[in-house]
C-alpha positions as CSV (number, residue, x, y, z in Angstrom):
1,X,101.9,67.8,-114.5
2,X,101.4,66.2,-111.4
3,X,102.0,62.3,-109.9
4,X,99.9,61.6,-107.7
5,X,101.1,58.1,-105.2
6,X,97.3,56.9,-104.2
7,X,99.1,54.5,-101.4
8,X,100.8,57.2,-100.1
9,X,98.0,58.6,-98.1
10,X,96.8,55.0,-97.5
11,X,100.1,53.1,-96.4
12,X,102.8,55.3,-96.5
13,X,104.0,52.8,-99.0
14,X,106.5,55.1,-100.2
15,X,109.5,52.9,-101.3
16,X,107.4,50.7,-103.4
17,X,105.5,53.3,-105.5
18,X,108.6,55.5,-106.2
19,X,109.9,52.1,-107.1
20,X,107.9,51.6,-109.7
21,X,107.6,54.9,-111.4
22,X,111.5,55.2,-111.5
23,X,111.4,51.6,-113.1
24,X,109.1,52.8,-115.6
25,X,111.8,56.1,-116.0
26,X,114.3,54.4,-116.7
27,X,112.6,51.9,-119.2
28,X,112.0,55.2,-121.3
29,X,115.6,56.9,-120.5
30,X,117.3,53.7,-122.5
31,X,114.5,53.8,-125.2
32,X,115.4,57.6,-125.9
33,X,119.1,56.8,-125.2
34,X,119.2,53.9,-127.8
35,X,117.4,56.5,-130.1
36,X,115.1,54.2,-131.3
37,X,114.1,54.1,-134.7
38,X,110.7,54.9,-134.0
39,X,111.2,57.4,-132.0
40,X,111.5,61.0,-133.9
41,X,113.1,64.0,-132.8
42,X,109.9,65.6,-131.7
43,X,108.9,62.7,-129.6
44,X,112.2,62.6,-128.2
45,X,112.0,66.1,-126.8
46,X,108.4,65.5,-125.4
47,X,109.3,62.5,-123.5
48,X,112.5,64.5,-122.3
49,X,110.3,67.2,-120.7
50,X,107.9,64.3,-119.4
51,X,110.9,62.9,-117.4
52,X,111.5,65.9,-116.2
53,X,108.5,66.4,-114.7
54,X,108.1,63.1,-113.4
55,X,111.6,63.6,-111.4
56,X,110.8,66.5,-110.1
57,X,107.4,65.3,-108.7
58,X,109.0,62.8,-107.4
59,X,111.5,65.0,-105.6
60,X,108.6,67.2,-104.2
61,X,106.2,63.9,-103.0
62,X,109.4,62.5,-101.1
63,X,110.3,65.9,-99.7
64,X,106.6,66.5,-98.5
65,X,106.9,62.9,-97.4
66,X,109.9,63.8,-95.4
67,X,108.7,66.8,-93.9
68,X,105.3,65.5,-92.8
69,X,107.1,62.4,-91.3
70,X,109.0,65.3,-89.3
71,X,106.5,66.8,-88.0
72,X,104.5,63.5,-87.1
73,X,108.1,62.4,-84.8
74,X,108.0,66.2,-83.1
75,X,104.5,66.1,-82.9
76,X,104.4,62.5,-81.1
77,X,107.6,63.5,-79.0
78,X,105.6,66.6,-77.6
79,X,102.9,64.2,-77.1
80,X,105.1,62.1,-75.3
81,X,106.2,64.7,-73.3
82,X,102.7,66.1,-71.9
83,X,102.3,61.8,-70.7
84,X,105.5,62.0,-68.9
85,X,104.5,65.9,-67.2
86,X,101.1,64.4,-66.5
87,X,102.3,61.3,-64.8
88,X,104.9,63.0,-62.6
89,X,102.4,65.6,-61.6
């Protein structure tokens, strides 16, 4: 399984979709946690191992995130520093 945050590559609008799917996370976390009565032991599980996934995309999206934010400040202070090369040559 993989989440895929459309405004990511639009807006960087990290905060705000992470936002939401960890709202939505926890919503299920106290459904499981109150063991509901409709929830069985089967069910249970499967929504355990969805969380699990959905964490751990989330940890990879904001690590990518991180990193390619990382290289965008090197990249633009390289950029930066051919201007100031340039203009004192």
């Amino acid at each position: 399984m993989k989440l895929v945050f459309n405004e990511i590559n639009k807006n960087f609008e990290l905060g705000i979709e992470i936002t939401c799917v960890l709202g939505q996370v926890s919503t299920l976390m106290l459904a499981l946690a109150n063991k509901h009565e409709s929830i069985d032991d089967n069910e249970r599980l499967n929504a355990t191992y969805l969380l699990s996934g959905i964490l751990l995309d989330i940890a990879s999206t904001l690590d990518d995130y991180s990193l390619k934010d990382t290289k965008a400040t090197k990249e633009q202070k390289n950029d930066n520093q051919e201007i100031r090369k340039t203009i004192r040559a």
